[in-house]
N, C-alpha and C positions, 0 to 999 in steps of 0.2 A: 516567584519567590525562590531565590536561592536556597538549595537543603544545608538544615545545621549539618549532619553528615553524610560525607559520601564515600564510599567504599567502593574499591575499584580493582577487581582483579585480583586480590588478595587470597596468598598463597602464603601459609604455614605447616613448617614441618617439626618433628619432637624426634629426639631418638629413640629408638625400636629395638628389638631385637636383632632385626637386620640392617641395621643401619636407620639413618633418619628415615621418618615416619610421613609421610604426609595427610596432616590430619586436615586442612582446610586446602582446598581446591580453585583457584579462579570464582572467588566471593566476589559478586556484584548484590549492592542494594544503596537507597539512600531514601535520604528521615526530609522530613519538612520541620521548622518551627512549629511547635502545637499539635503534632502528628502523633499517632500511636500504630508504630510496627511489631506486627504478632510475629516471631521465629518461631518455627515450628515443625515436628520430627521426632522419631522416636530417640531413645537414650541411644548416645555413641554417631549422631547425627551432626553434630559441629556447633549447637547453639550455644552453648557457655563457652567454649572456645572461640568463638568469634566475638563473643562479647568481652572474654578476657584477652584480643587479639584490639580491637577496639580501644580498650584501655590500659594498652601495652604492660597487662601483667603474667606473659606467656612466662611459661618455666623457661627460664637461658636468657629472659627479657627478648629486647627489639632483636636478637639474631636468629629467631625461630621463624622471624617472618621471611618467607624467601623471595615473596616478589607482591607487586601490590600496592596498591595508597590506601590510606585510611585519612580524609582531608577532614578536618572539624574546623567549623566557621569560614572554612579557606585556608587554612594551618594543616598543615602537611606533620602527624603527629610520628609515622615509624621514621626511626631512625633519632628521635628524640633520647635523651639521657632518663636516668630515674628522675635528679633531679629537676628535670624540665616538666616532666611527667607529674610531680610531686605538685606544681600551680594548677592544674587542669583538674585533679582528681579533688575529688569534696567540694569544689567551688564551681568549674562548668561541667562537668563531668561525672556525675553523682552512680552507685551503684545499688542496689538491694540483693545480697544473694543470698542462695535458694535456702540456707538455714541459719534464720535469726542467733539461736541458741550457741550455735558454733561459731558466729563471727562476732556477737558483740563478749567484749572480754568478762567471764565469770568473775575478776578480784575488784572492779572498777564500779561507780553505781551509777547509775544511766545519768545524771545529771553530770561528772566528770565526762565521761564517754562525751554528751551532747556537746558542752561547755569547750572543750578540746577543742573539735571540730572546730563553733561558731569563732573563737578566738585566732584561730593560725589564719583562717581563712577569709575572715569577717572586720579581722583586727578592735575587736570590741574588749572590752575590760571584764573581768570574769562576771562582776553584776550585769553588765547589760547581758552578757550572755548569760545568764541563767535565767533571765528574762524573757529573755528570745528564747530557750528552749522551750521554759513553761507555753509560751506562746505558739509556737509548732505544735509540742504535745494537744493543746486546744486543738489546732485545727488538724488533725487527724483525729479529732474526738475522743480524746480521754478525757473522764468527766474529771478526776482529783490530779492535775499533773503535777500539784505541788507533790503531792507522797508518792508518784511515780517516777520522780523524777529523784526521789532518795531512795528508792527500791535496787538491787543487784536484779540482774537479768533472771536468775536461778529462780526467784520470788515470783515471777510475772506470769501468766498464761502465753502458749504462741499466739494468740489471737493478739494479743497486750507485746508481745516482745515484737514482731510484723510490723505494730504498728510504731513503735519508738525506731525501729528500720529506717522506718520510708518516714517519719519524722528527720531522725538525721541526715537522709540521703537530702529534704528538701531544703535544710535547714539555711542554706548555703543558695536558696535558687538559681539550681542549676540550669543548664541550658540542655544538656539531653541526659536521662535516666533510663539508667539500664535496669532494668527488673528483672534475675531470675528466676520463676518460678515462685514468685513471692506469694501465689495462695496455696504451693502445695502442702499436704498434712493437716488443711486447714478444714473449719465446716463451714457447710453452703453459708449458714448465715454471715461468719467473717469473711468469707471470700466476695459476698454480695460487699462487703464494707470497704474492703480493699481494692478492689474496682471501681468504686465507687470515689475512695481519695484521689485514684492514680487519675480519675477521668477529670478532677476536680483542679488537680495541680497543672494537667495539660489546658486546661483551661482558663484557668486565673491566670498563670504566670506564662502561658502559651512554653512550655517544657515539649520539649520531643523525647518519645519515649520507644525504646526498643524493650518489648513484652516477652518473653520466654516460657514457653509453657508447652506443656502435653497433651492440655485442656482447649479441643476446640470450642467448648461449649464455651468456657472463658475466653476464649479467642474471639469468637463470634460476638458476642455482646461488647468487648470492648474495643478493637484494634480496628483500624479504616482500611489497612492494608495488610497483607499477609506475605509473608515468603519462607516457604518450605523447605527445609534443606533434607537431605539423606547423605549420608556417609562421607562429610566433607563437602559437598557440591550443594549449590545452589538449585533444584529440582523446578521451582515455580515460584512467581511474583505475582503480584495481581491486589486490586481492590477487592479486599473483604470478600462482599457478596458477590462476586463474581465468582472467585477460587472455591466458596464455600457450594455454590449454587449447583456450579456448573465446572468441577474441573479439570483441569489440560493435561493433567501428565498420570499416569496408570497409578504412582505412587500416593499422591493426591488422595485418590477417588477410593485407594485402597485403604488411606488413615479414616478415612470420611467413615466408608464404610463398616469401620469397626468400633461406630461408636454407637454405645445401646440406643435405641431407641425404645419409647414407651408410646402404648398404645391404649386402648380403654381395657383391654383384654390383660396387662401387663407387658412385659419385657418379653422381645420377641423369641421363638422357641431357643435360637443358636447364632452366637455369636460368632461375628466374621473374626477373624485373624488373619494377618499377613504369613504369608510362609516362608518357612526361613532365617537368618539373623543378617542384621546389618555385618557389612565385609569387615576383616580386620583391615585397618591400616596398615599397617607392616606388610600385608600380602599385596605384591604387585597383580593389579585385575584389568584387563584391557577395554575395551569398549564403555557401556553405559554401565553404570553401579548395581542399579535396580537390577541388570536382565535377569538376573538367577530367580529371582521373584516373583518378576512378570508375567502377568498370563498373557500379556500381548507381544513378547519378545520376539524377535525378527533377527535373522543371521546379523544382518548388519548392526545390530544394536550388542553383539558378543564381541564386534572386533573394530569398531570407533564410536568414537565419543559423540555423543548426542547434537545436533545443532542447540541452538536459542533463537525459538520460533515466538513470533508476535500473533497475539492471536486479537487483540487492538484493544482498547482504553487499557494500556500498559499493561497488559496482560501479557506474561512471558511465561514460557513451557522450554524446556532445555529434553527433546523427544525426537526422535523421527519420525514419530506417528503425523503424517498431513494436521492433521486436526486436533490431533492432542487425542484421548478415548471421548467415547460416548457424550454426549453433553449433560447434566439434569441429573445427577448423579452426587448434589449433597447435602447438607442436613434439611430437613424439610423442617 
């Protein structure tokens, strides 16, 4: 099966204090129909910018991209105008970003907001579309969508605002959704819910889905495949339970590592941390990104750039290290 997306060497830069910035690096990854890909890294890592690099809505538009493909369905998307951009988004191309609150508009009420969409995109007469939203809003499980759908955003809980999100993003079924961070701020229990649609939509309507999050634990339970990034660069690719199990690159094993674990005893005496802060962009840094951080850092990993080693069932590490670290080394 050919991937709904492939990304290809993709290189984005932003202006800086010293000039342009390079915030994405030689981005390699691609989605399957019905796929669910976990991005994943701490803040200042490159995952909302690749995803708004993805859906060419970089600040400066398509000329921040400096080198690269981003191919959807086989459509070759940089270099596209706004308005070419403008048929792909809401209809194949659907987004959820990280704060309901702040993207759906405070003067408008969620049935305009929904209606909007279903009409430019759907070509449906405003009845059918308020139809078809009531009908999204069901299946994302709002029990009343008629009085939710006459509600303002301001009126709604985030568990309730999330969910009229990913209502609009599907409303359109799209062919890949970009979620980012769509359970952060949220409780376990609506995060359990929201995983739970998103699992539902790649399902029924076979959607490929790029997942953005901080949360491996969320990561874990929904995504087949995972790819890591750190400071612009692609760090590691790999299935799920592979990356999670067992993984290849120091930075990996270091986020793994810093997530609580409980025990019958409670939460272990002392949490790990990584040391240190993600580099700035602006500052030119030569070799690997990680080495300042590394407890496994090697001369040669201060003054060139890491290969992309295979370590097999597509399992890629972007490291010098032979083997990648230690094997067995993630969430139990």
């Amino acid at each position: 099966m050919e991937p709904i997306l492939q990304v290809s060497h993709l290189s984005v830069s932003l202006p800086g204090k010293n000039g342009p910035a390079p915030i994405l690096k030689d981005i390699s990854f691609s989605l399957k129909q019905g796929e669910i890909l976990g991005l994943v890294g701490e803040s200042g890592s490159g995952k909302s910018m690749t995803a708004f690099a993805v859906n060419q809505l970089l600040p400066g538009g398509g000329k921040s991209i400096t080198g690269g493909s981003v191919l959807f369905a086989g459509e070759e998307l940089t270099g596209k105008t706004e308005k070419q951009m403008q048929t792909f988004r809401g209809k194949d191309i659907a987004m959820i970003f990280q704060e309901p609150m702040t993207c759906l508009n405070p003067v408008f009420t969620v049935k305009r907001q929904m209606t909007d969409v279903i009409m430019i995109h759907e070509k449906r007469s405003r009845k059918e579309a308020e139809i078809q939203a009531a009908d999204m809003l069901k299946k994302v499980h709002i029990r009343d969508p008629e009085r939710t759908l006459s509600c303002y955003p301001y009126e709604l809980s985030g568990g309730m605002r999330q969910r009229v999100m990913i209502a609009i993003a599907l409303s359109c079924s799209p062919r890949l959704l970009i979620a980012d961070e769509p359970t952060t701020a949220l409780d376990v229990t609506v995060q359990a819910q929201i995983i739970f649609l998103l699992q539902e939509a790649c399902q029924e309507s076979g959607t490929g889905i790029i997942f953005i999050s901080h949360d491996l634990g969320v990561v874990s339970q929904l995504c087949s495949r995972i790819a890591v990034m750190y400071a612009g660069t692609m760090a590691e690719t790999g299935p799920a339970s592979e990356v999670l199990k067992a993984p290849g690159h120091p930075y990996t094993k270091a986020l793994l590592a810093a997530v609580p674990r409980f025990t019958s005893g409670g939460v272990r005496d002392r949490l790990y941390a990584i040391p240190g802060m993600v580099p700035d962009p602006s500052e030119i840094q030569r070799g690997c990104l990680f080495a300042p951080r590394c407890p496994h850092a090697m001369d040669i990993c201060r003054t060139e750039h890491p290969p992309i080693q295979n370590l097999g069932n597509q399992h890629q590490v972007s490291c010098f290290l032979e083997k990648g670290v230690s094997r067995g080394d993630g969430i139990s």
